[in-house]
N, C-alpha and C positions, 0 to 999 in steps of 0.2 A: 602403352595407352592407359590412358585412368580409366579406372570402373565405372564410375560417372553415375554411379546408384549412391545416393543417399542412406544408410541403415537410423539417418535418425524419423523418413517417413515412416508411420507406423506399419505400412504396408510394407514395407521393409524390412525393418526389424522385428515382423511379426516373421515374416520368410527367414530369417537369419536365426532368430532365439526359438521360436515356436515353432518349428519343424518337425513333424513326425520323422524326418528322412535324416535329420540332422541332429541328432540327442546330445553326441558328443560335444558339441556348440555350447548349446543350452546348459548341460551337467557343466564344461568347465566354466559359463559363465557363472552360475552359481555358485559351486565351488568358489571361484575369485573374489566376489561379491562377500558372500555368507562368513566364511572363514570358520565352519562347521567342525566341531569336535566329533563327529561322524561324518567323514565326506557323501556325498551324493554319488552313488557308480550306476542308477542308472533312474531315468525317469521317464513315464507317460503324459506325451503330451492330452490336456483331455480335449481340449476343441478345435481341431488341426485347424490351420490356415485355409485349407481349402471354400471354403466359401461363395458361393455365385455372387457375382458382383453388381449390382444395379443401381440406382439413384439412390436408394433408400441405406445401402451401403455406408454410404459417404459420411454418414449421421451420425455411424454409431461407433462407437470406442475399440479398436483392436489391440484387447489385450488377450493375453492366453491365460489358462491353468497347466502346470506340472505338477506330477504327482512322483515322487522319489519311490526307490526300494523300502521304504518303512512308513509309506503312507504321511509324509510330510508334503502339504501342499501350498505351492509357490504362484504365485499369482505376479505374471510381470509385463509392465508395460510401459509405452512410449509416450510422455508427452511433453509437447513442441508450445503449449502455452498454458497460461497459468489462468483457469478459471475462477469465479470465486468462490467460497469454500472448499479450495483445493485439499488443504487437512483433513476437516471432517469428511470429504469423500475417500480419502484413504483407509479413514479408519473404518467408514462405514465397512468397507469391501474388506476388509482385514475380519472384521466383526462379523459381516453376512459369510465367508466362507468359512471360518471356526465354526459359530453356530450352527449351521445349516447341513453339518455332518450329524449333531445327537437327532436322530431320528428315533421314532416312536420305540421304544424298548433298549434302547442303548444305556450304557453306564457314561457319567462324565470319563473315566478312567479310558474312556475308546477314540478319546478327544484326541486330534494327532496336532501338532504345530501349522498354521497358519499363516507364512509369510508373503510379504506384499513387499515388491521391488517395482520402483516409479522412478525411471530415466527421464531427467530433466534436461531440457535445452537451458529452459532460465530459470534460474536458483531462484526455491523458494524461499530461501534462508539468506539474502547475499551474504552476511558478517560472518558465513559460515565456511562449512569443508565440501568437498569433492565428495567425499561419502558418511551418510549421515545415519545412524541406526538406533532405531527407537524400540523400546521395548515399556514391560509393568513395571518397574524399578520405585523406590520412596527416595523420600529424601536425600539417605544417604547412597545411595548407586545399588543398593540391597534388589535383587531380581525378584521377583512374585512368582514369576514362570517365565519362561520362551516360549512358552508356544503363541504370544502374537507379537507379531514384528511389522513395522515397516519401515524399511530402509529406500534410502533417496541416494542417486547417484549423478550429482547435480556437474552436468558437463560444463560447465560455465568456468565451475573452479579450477578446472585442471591445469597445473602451472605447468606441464611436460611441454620439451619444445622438439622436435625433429631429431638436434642435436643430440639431446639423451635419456629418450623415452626408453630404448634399450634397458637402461638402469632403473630403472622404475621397477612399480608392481604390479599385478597383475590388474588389479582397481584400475589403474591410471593408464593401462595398456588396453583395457577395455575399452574406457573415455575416450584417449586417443583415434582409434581405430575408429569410434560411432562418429566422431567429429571430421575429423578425415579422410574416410575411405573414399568418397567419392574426386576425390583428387589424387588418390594415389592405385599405381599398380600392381599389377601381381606380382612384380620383382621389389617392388618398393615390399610390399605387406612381407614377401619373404626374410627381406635380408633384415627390416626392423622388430618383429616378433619372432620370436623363435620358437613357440608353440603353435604345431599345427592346428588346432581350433580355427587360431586368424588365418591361415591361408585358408580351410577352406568356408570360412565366413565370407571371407573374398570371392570364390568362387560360385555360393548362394548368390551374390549380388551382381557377378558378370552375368548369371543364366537372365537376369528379370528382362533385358532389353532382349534377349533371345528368344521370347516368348510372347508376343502379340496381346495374347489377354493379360499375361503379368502385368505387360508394358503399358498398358491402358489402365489398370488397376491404380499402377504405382503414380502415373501419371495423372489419376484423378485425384487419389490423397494427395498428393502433393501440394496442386490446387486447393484440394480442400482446406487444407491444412496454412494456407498463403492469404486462402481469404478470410480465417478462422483470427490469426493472428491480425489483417488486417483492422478488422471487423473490432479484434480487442483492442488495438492499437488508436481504432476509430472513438470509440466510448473512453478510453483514458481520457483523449486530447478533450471529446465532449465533456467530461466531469469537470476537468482543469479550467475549459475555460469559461465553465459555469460559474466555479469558482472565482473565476478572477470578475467574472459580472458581476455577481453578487458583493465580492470584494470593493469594485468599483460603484456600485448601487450606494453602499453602504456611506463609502468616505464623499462621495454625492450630497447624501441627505446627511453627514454629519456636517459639511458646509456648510449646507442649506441652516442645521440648526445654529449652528454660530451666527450667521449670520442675523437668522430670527431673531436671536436672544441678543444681538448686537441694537439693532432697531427697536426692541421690546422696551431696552434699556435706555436710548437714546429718547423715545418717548415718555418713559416712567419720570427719565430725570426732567425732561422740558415741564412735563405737569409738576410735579415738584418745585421745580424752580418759579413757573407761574404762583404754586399756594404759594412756594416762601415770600414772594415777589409779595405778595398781597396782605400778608402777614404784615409784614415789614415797612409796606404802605399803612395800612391801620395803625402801629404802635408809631411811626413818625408823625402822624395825623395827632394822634392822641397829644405827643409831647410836645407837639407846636401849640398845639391849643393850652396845656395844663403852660407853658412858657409865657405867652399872652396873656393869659390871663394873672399870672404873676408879675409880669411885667406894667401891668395896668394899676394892680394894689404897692405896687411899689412906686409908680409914677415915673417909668424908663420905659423907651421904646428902643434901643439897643442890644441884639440886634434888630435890625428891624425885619420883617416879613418875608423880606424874598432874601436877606441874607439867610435868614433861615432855611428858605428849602435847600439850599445849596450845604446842609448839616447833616453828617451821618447820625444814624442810631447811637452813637455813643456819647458823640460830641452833644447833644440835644440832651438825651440822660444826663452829662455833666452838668449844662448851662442850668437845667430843671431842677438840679441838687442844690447847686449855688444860689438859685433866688430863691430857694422855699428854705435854704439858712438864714438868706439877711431877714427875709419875713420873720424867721422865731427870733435872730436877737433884736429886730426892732421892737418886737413884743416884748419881750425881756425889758 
């Protein structure tokens, strides 16, 4: 039978990784995660899962603290969507737990490492890795210190398939397991991990429905967490299709102004073509007359009067040139 429990509801994987009752869970998962030149052999959890559960529950963020044998303290959590400022609240909480040990008479020297581990359903990074580990490093990969970390364990990436997640590592055997369990059983989690850890992470996760309050617990995050995702999924499609309004508004009124500037133009040139129009009446008026009146000192009425209106501007120019020639060589 499958488990049929989710470990990626937070109320979940807070029962699985944050368990006072279950350390060895949480140390190998860190262990697999960190990849520590001093392993982890044993931690305190500091704010157990136990928790009364009410409305006001639903609201708030189920992460934990682990505290190691050398006072390295592990901040790890679950999350199923991508708020905004997702980074700098990382780092905030990476920042506020470092800090928030130099209390009043302390030396910086009593500062212990600070690590924050953020399980991701949907990669913050997509062009990125399965496991991601941020630290003080410059330019060239040069460390500042460890002591603050945060690392992302972005489930999305995980290329392991069924077939030979066996062969993999511990990272991707973790991923596995958060993405899967609730479809697989306790013979299945057997024969595919060979570290007891995952059997009994397995076994954290058969008790939840065994338990009335768990089961109502997990069964509210879940909702929670379905309409949280909703809710974001809701506001994307609102941004987008604001966007494409505004997009549409736009190529709207840039019609609109072709079109204006279409008509603007259609009218500028009709006035124009009236002055030219009129222009062109005057200076034809003009050379019929300076024509006539030439034509009268010469004693020719050829052509005559209405052949003339049927005369371009040019042709009128011409005839005008020619009689006020024979005028000067009859003066001659």
């Amino acid at each position: 039978m499958a488990i049929g429990i989710s470990p990626t509801v937070d109320f979940a994987f807070k029962l699985v990784f944050g368990n006072p009752e279950h350390t060895r869970i949480t140390i190998h998962f860190l262990n697999s995660i960190l990849n520590l030149s001093s392993p982890i052999t044993a931690v305190t959890i500091q704010n157990p899962y136990l928790e009364k559960g009410d409305e006001t529950d639903k609201l708030s963020i189920l992460d934990f603290l682990a505290v190691d044998q050398t006072g390295r303290m592990f901040n790890i959590e679950m999350q199923t969507t991508l708020p905004a400022g997702m980074s700098r609240r990382l780092i905030y909480h990476v920042a506020r737990i470092y800090g928030d040990q130099l209390t009043e008479g302390k030396s910086y020297t009593a500062l212990r490492p600070a690590i924050v581990i953020c399980v991701l359903t949907k990669a913050l990074f997509p062009e990125d890795k399965l496991h991601m580990d941020f630290r003080l490093r410059d330019a060239t990969g040069r460390v500042l210190a460890d002591d603050v970390q945060v690392h992302l364990l972005q489930l999305s990436k995980l290329v392991a398939t069924v077939q030979n997640i066996s062969g993999y590592g511990l990272i991707e055997q973790w991923a596995y397991f958060m993405i899967n369990a609730e479809r697989l059983s306790m013979n299945d989690v057997l024969q595919m991990f060979h570290d007891q850890e995952f059997a009994e992470a397995a076994e954290v996760l058969e008790m939840i429905p065994k338990t009335p309050e768990e089961r109502m617990q997990y069964n509210a995050r879940l909702k929670f967490q379905m309409d949280e995702a909703a809710r974001l999924e809701q506001a994307r499609l609102d941004v987008e299709q604001a966007h494409l309004d505004i997009e549409q508004a736009l190529r709207e009124q840039a019609q609109r102004d072709v079109e204006q500037a279409r008509l603007d133009g259609q009218t500028i040139g009709e006035a124009r073509g009236e002055v030219k129009g009129r222009r062109e009446g005057l200076e034809r008026g003009v050379l019929i007359g300076r024509i006539r009146t030439l034509q009268e000192v010469l004693g020719v009425d050829h052509p005559s009067a209405e052949e003339l209106a049927d005369f371009d501007i040019t042709q009128l120019s011409v005839l005008a040139g020619e009689l006020h020639l024979r005028i000067r060589r009859q003066g001659a």
